[in-house]
N, C-alpha and C positions, 0 to 999 in steps of 0.2 A: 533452518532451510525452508521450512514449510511456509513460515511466515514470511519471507522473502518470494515465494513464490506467487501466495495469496496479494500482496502487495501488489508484485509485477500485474498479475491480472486485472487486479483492482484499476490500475491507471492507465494497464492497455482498453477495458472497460469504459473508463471514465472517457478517454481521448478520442474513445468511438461514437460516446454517448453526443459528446459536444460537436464532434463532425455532423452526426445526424439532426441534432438540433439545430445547429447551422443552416442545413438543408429545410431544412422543414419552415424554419422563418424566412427562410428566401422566399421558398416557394408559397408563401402564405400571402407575402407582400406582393410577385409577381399575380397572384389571383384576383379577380374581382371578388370582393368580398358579399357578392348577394350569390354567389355558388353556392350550389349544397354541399360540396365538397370539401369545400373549404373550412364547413364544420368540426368535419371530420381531422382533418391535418391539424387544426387547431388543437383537438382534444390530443391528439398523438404527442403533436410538440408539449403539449403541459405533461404529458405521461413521462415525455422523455426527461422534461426538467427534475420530475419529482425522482425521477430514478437515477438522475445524476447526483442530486442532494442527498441520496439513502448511501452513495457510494463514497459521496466524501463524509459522512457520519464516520460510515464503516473503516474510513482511510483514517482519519481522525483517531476514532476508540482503540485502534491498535499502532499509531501514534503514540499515545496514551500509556496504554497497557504495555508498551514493547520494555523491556528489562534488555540495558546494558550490560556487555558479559566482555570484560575487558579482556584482552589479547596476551597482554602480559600481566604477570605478579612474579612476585619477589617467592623466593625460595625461605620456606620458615626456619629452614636450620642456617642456611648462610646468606641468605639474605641477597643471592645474587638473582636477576630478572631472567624468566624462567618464561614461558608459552604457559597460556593457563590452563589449557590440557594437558598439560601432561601431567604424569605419575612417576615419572622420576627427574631429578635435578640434574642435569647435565655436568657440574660443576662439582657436586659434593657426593653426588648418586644416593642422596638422600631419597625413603619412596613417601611421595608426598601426593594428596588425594586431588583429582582433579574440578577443579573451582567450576561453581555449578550457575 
């Protein structure tokens, strides 16, 4: 659950970063570039780029790292398919440990 959470923010995050970097290369282009301003938005937009790269790493490594935790399995006494949480077998009421 946490890691679904983490996730979601990550590419509400990421969707924000690219809006704003959008903006910011607009506004870079609409500039005359002998502005001293214009310094400044440059350096903002390359900050924004580098912290959108740090977020898809981030999105990436737990890509990665994330461990599939199947839904169903098979019941070990009777072998009939079972919710993997559970602790008992609906079918045989075998008490069987809940798959990790």
């Amino acid at each position: 659950m946490e890691q679904l959470f983490v996730e979601k923010n990550i590419l509400a995050a990421s969707e924000r970063l690219g809006i704003a970097q959008e903006q910011l290369d607009a506004a870079i282009q609409a500039y005359d570039a002998s502005r001293p301003d214009v310094e400044a938005i440059k350096g903002a937009s390359e900050r924004l780029r580098e912290a959108r790269l740090c977020i898809e790493q981030i999105q990436q490594h737990i890509d990665a790292s994330a461990e599939v935790v199947p839904a169903k399995r098979n019941c070990p006494a009777c072998g009939k398919t079972i919710r993997a949480q559970a602790t008992l077998c609906g079918y045989c009421w075998t008490k069987v440990s809940p798959a990790s």
